[in-house]
C-alpha positions in Angstrom: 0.0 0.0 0.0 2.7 2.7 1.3 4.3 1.2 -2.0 1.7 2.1 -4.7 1.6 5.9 -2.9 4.7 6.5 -3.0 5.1 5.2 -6.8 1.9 6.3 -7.6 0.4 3.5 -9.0 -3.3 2.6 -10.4 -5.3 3.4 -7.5 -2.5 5.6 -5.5 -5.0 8.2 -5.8 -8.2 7.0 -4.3 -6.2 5.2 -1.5 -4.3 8.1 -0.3 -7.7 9.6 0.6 -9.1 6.4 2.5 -5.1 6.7 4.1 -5.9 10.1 5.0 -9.1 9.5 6.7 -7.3 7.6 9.5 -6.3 9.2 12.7 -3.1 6.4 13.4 -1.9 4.2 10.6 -0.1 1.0 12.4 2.0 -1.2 10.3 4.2 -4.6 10.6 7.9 -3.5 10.6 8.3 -5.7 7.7 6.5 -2.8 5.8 10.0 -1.0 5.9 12.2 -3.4 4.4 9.3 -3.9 1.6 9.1 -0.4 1.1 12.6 0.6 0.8 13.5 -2.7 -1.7 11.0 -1.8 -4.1 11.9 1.8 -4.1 15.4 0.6 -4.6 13.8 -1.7 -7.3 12.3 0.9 -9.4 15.6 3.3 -8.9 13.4 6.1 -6.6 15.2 7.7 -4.4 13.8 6.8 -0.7 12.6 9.9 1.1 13.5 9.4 4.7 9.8 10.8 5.8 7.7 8.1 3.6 7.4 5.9 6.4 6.5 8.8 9.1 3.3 8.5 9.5 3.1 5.2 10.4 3.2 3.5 14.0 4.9 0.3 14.2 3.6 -3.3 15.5 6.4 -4.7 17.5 5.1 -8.1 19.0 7.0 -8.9 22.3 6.3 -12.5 22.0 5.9 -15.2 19.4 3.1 -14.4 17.5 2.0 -18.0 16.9 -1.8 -18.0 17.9 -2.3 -14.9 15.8 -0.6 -17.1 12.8 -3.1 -20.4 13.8 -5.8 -18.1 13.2 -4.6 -16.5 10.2 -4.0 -20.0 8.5 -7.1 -21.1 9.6 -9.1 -18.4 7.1 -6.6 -19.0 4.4 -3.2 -19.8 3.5 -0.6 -16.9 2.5 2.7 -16.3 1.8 5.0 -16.0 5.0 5.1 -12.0 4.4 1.5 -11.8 4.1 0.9 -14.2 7.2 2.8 -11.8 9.1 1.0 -8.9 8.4 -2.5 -10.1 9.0 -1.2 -11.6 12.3 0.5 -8.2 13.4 -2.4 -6.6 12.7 -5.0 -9.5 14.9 -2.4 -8.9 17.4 -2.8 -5.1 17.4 -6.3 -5.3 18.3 -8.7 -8.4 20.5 -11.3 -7.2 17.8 -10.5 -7.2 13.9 -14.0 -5.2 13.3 -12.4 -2.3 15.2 -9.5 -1.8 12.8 -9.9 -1.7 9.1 -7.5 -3.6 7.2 -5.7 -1.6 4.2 -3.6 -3.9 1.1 -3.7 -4.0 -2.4 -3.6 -7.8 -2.5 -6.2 -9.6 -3.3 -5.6 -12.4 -1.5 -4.2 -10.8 1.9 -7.6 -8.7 1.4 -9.9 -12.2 1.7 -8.2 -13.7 4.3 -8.4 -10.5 6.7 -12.1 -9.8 5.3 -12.6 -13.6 7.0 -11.0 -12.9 10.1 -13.6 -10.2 10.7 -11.2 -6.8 9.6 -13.2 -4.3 7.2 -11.3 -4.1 4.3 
């Protein structure tokens, strides 16, 4: 997602305004790695404040219940797994935080878990 913004890609537009209407945006630290790679990838230059806005999920434990549950709506890639399970460990109710990604896949397997994608 923080991807397609900052390249602009299809739909950059209509998702920085749903972005914008949040007070907090909390993300996986993953996100950072994933961001700055494909930036590398496509030769832009990584501004230092693309990632500013976001708060980071920093699970303190193993986060291997939240991954059960995950797997059990669906399988995904280990990446994806992660951030669903970041984001069920970031909140005891998925209907409470809405769930932002451009894959499809990630997208049905949080929408099953109860996040409003």
């Amino acid at each position: 997602m923080v991807v397609a913004l900052a390249l602009g890609e299809r739909g950059a537009a209509r998702l920085s305004q749903r972005v914008r209407s949040f007070d907090q945006l909390l993300a996986a630290n993953l996100l950072e790695a994933e961001v700055r790679a494909a930036l590398a990838r496509e030769g832009v230059p990584a501004d230092a404040a693309v990632l500013d806005p976001v708060s980071w999920v920093l699970p303190d434990r193993p986060l291997t219940p939240e991954i059960e549950r995950v797997l059990s709506a669906g399988q995904l890639r280990g990446a994806d797994l992660w951030h669903v399970a970041c984001a069920l460990f970031a909140t005891p109710e998925p209907a409470d935080l809405p769930f932002l990604t451009l894959d499809e896949r990630q997208r049905d397997v949080a929408a099953k878990l109860g996040f409003p994608t």
